[in-house]
matplotlib code that plots the C-alpha trace (Angstrom):
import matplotlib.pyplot as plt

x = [0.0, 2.8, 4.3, 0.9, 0.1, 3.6, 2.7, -0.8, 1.5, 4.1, 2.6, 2.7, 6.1, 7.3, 6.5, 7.9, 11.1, 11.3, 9.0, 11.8, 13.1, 9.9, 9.2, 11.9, 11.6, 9.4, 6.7, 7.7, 10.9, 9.0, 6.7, 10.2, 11.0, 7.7, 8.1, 11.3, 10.0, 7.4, 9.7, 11.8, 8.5, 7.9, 10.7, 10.8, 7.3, 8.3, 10.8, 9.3, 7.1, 7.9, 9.6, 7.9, 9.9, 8.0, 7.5, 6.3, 3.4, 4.4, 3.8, 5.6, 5.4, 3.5, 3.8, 1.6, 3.5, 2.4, 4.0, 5.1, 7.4, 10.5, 12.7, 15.6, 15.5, 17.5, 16.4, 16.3, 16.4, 16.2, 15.2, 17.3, 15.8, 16.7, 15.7, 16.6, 15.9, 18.9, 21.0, 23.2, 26.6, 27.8, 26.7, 29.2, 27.7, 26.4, 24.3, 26.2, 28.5, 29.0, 28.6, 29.2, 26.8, 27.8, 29.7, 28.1, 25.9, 25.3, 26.0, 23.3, 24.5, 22.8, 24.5, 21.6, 21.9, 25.8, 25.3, 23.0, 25.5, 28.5, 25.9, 24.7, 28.6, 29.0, 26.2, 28.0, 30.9, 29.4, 27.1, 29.9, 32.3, 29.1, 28.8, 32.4, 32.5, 29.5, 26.6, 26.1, 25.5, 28.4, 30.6, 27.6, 27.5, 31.4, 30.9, 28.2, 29.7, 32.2, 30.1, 28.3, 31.3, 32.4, 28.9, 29.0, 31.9, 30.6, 26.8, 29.1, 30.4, 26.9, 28.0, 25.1, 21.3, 20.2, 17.7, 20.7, 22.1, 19.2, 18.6, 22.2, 21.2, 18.5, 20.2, 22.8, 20.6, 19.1, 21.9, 23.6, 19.4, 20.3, 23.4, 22.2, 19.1, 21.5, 24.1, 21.0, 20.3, 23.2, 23.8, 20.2, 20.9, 24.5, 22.5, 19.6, 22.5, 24.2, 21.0, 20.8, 23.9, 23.2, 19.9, 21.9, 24.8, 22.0, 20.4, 23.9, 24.4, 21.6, 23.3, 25.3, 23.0, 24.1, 23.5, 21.6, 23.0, 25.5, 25.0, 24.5, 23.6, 20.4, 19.8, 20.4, 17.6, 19.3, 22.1, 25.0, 23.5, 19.7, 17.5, 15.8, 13.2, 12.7, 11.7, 13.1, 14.6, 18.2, 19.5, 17.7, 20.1, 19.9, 21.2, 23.9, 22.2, 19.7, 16.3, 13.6, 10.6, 8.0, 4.4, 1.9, -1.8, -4.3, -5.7, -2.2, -1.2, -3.3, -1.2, 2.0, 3.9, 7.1, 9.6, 8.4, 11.1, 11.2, 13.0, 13.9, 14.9, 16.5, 16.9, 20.9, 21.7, 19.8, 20.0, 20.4, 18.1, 18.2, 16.9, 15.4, 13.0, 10.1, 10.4, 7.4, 4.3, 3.1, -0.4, -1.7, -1.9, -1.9, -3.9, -4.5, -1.1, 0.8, 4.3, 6.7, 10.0, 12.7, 16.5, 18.6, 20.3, 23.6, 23.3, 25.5, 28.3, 26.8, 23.6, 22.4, 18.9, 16.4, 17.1, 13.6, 12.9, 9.9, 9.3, 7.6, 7.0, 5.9, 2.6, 1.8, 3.0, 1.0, 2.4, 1.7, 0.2, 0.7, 2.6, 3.7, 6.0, 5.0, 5.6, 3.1, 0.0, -1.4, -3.9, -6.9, -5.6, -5.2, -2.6, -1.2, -1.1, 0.6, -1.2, 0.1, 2.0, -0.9, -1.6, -4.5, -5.6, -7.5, -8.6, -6.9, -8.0, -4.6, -4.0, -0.9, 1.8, 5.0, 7.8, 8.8, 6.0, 1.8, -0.2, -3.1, -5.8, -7.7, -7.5, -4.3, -3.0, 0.5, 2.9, 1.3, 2.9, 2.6, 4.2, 6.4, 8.1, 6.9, 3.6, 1.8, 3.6, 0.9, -2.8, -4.9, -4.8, -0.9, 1.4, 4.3, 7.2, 9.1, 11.7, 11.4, 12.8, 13.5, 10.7]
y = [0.0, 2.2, 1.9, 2.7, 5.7, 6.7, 6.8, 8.7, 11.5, 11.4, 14.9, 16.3, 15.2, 15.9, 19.3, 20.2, 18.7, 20.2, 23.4, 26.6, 23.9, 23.5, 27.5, 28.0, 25.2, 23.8, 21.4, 18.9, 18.5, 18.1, 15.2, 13.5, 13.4, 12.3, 9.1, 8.7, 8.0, 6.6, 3.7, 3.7, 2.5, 0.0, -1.2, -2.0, -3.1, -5.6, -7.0, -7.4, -9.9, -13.5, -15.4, -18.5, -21.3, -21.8, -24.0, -23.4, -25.7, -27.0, -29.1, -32.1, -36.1, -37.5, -41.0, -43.3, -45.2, -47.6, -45.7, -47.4, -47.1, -49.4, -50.9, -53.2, -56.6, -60.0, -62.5, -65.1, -65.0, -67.4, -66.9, -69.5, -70.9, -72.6, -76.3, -76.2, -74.4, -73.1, -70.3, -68.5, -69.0, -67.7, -65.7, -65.4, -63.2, -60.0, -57.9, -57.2, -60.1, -62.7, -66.5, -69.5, -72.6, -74.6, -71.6, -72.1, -68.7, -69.4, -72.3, -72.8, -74.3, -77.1, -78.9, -81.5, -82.6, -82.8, -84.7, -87.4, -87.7, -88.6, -91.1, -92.2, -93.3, -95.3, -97.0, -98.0, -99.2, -101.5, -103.1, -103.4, -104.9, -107.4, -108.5, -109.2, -111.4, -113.2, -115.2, -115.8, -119.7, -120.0, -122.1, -123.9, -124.7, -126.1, -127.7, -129.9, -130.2, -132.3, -134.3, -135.9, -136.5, -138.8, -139.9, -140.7, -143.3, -144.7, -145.1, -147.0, -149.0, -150.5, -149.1, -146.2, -146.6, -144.5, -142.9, -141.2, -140.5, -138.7, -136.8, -135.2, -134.8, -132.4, -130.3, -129.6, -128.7, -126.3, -124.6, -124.0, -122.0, -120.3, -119.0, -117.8, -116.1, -114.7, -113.2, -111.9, -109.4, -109.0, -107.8, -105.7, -103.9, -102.6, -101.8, -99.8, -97.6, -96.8, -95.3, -93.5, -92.2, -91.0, -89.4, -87.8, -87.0, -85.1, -83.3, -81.7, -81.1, -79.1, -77.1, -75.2, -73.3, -73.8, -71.6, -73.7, -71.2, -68.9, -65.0, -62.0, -61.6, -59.4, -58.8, -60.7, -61.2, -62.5, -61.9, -64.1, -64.9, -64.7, -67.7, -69.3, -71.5, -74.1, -72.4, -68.9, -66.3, -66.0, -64.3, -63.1, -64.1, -62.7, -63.3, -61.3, -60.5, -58.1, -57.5, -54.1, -54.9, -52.5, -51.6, -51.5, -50.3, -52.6, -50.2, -50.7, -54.4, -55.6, -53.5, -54.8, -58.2, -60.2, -58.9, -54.9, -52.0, -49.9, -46.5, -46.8, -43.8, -44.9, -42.3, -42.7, -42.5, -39.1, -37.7, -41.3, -43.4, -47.3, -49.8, -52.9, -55.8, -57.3, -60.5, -61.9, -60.6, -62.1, -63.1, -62.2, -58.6, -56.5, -53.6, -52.9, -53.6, -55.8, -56.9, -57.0, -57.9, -55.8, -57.0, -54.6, -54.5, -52.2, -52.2, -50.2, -52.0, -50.5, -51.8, -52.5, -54.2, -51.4, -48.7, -47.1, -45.2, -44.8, -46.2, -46.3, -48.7, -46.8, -48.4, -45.8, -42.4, -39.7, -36.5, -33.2, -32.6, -30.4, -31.2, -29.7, -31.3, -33.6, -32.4, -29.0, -31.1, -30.4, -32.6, -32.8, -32.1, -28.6, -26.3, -23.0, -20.6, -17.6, -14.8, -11.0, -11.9, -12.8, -16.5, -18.5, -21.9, -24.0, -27.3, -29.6, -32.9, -35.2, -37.7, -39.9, -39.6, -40.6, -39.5, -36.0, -35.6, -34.8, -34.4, -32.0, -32.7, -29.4, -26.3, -25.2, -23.6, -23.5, -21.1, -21.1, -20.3, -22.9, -23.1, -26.3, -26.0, -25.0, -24.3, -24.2, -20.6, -19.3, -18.6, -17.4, -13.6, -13.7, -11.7, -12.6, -12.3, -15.6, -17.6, -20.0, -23.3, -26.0, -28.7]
z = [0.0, 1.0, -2.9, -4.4, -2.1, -3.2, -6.8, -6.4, -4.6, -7.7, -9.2, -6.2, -5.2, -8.4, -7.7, -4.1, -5.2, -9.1, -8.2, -9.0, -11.6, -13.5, -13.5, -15.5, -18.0, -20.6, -19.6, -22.0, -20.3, -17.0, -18.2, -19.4, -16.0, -14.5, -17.5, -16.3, -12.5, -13.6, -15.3, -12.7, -10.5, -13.2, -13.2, -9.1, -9.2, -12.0, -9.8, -6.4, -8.2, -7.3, -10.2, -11.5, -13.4, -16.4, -19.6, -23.1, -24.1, -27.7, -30.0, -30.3, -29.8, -26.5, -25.6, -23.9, -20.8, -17.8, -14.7, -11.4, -8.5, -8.6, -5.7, -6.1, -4.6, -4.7, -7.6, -5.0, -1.1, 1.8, 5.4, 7.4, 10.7, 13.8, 14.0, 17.6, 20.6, 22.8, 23.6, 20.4, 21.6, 18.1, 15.4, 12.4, 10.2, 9.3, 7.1, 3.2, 4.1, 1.2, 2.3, 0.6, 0.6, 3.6, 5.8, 9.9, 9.9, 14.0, 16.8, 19.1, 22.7, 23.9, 27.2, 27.8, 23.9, 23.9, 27.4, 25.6, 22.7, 25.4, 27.0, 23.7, 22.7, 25.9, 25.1, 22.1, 23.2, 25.5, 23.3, 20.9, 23.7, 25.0, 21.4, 21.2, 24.5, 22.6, 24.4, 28.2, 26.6, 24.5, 27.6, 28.0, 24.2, 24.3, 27.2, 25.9, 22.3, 24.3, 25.9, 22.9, 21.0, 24.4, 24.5, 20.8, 21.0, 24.6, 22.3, 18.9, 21.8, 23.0, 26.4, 26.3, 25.6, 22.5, 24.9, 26.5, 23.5, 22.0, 25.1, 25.1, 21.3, 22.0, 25.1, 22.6, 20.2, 22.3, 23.5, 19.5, 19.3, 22.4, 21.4, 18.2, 19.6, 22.0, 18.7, 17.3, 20.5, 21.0, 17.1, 17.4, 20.8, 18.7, 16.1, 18.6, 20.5, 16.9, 15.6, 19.2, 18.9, 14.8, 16.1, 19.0, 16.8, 14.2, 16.5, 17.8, 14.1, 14.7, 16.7, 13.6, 11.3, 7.7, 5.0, 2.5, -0.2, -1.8, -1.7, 0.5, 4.3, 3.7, 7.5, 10.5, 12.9, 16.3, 18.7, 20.8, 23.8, 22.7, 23.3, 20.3, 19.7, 17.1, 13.4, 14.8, 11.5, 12.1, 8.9, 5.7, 2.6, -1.2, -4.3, -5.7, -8.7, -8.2, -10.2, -10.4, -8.8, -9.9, -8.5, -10.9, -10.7, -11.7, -14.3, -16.0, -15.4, -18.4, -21.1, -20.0, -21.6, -21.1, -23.4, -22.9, -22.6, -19.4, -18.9, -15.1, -12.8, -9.7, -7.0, -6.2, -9.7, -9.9, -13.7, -15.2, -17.1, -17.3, -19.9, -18.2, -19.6, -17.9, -17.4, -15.3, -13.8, -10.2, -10.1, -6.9, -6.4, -3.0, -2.5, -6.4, -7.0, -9.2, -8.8, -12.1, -12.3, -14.9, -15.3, -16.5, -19.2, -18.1, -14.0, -12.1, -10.4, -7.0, -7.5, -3.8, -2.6, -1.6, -3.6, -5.1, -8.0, -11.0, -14.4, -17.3, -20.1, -23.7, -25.0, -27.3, -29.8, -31.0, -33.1, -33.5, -30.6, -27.3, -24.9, -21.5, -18.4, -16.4, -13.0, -14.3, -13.9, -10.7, -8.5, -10.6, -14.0, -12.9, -14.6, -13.6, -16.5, -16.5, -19.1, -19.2, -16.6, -13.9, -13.0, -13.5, -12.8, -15.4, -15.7, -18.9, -20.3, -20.2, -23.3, -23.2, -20.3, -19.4, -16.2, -18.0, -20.8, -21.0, -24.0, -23.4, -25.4, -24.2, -22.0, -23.4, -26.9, -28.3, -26.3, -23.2, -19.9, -17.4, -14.2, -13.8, -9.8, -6.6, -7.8, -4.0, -3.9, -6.4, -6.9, -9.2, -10.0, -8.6, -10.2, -11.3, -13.5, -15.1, -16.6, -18.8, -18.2, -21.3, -21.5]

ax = plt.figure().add_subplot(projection="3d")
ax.plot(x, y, z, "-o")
ax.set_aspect("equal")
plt.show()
């Protein structure tokens, strides 16, 4: 207000401070000086305007593309469990590590299992050492094999009844079953402690959790000295080789197929554009989501799991038409237009559009204005002066 009272009081202003000046001079030569403040104004009002980065609607080619939001994630991961309960007494990894298939990940201690094992391999020994000695009947078995081979010379000699004979026959017979019934548990209760003592020994195997693959430690999920019970996550491990794992809207998912192109932005390699092709679709959606998976054609050698980013996959091209930035469209389809320099919001109808271009099938002519950054800054009837920024 101060500035506009200012210029309603130029005349008179003009006057106090020019007034033995213009008595002596022509009056042309004092409206030259009035234009002369008068520009000067102009000039400051002109800049104490806010500046607006702005675009140039033109004509041009606008494409058609499917967009979604990308994050990088291994082309295969594992969760590794316990398949014990105990107390960590080591964990030997940790998160970006690379592991071979086979390296321990973790040892879980386990007293009353290692105890069983040691009682398990006595067991062992003994039976092994009772099977040795042999039979409780095997004395018993000599003893009478020497007695019917006196008995069978006294019985050729007619000084023995056959009765006798065939008595001593059987006993002996008896005993050579005995002493084979006796091999055979013998034989079985070796057999019985070895399998205790492989069950015993596989469960203390237990004890070392294995990584069932090669790759990346992803994230570990337990510390040394934690208790864990049986099925409990103990490390997250990746792949290597990572893939682009891209959200896509329902409304899109049935334009996309195997073998399409993708222009991928990823948000640590600002200013950089990657080629990738899809190479599967997940059937079951989430929330009106789909999940597609890109490989890339040239990754970056510091490609890392969980970086995000956007795409787009080109379905369509259409010529000759207008087309303004992307990032001008404002929540529904609105557009700030700047017109003799003064702003003014108007509603477009959008064609095709990608990441960085719109077509605008209506509400806008060639050579329009529009505002393309910090657009929250302005309203309608805001003045403004601008620079123009290349599409």
């Amino acid at each position: 207000m101060t500035l506009l009272n200012n210029i309603k009081s130029l005349p008179e202003l003009i006057q106090k401070r020019f007034g033995k000046y213009t008595q002596h001079t022509t009056s042309s030569s004092s409206w030259i000086i009035i234009a002369t403040a008068l520009v000067v104004i102009g000039i400051v009002l002109f800049f104490s305007r806010p500046e607006a980065e702005i675009a140039i609607a033109k004509r041009g080619k606008a494409v058609s593309a499917v967009y979604g939001t990308v994050n990088t994630e291994p082309v295969t991961q594992v969760i590794v469990r316990s398949r014990i309960s105990g107390l960590l007494n080591a964990v030997n990894v940790r998160p970006g590590q690379e592991i071979k298939k086979g390296d321990m990940i973790a040892e879980i201690l386990d007293e009353t299992v290692k105890r069983q094992m040691d009682a398990a391999k006595t067991e062992v020994d003994q039976a092994k050492e009772k099977r040795t000695i042999g039979p409780t009947s095997q004395a018993s078995l000599k003893s009478k094999e020497s007695e019917i081979s006196r008995l069978k010379r006294l019985f050729e000699a007619g000084n023995i009844s056959s009765l006798e004979y065939e008595r001593t026959q059987n006993e002996l017979e008896g005993l050579r079953n005995n002493v084979k019934t006796e091999m055979i548990t013998l034989e079985s209760e070796v057999n019985i402690a070895e399998q205790k003592y492989r069950d015993i020994t596989e469960q203390v195997g237990q004890l070392r959790v294995n990584s069932p693959v090669s790759g990346q430690v992803l994230d570990v999920y337990c510390n040394i000295g934690e208790y864990v019970n049986t099925q409990a996550q103990i490390v997250r491990i990746g792949s290597t080789q990572n893939q682009i794992v891209a959200q896509i809207s329902e409304e899109d998912i049935g334009k996309l197929k195997v073998g399409m192109k993708a222009v991928i932005q990823l948000y640590p390699f600002a200013g950089e554009n990657f080629l990738g092709t899809l190479v599967e679709t997940l059937p079951q959606g989430d929330n009106q989501n789909y999940k597609v998976m890109f490989k890339l054609e040239n990754p970056p050698s510091n490609l890392l799991p969980g970086m995000t980013g956007e795409m787009n996959v080109v379905i369509g091209e259409r010529i000759d038409t207008i087309i303004i930035p992307t990032k001008a469209i404002r929540r529904g389809n609105k557009v700030l237009v700047v017109r003799r320099g003064i702003v003014e919001e108007i509603s477009v109808e959008i064609g095709f559009k990608s990441l960085e271009k719109t077509e605008i099938k209506s509400g806008l002519s060639d050579n329009d204005q529009v505002i393309i950054s910090d657009q929250d800054k302005f309203k309608s009837g805001n003045w403004v002066r601008t620079r123009v920024s290349k599409i």
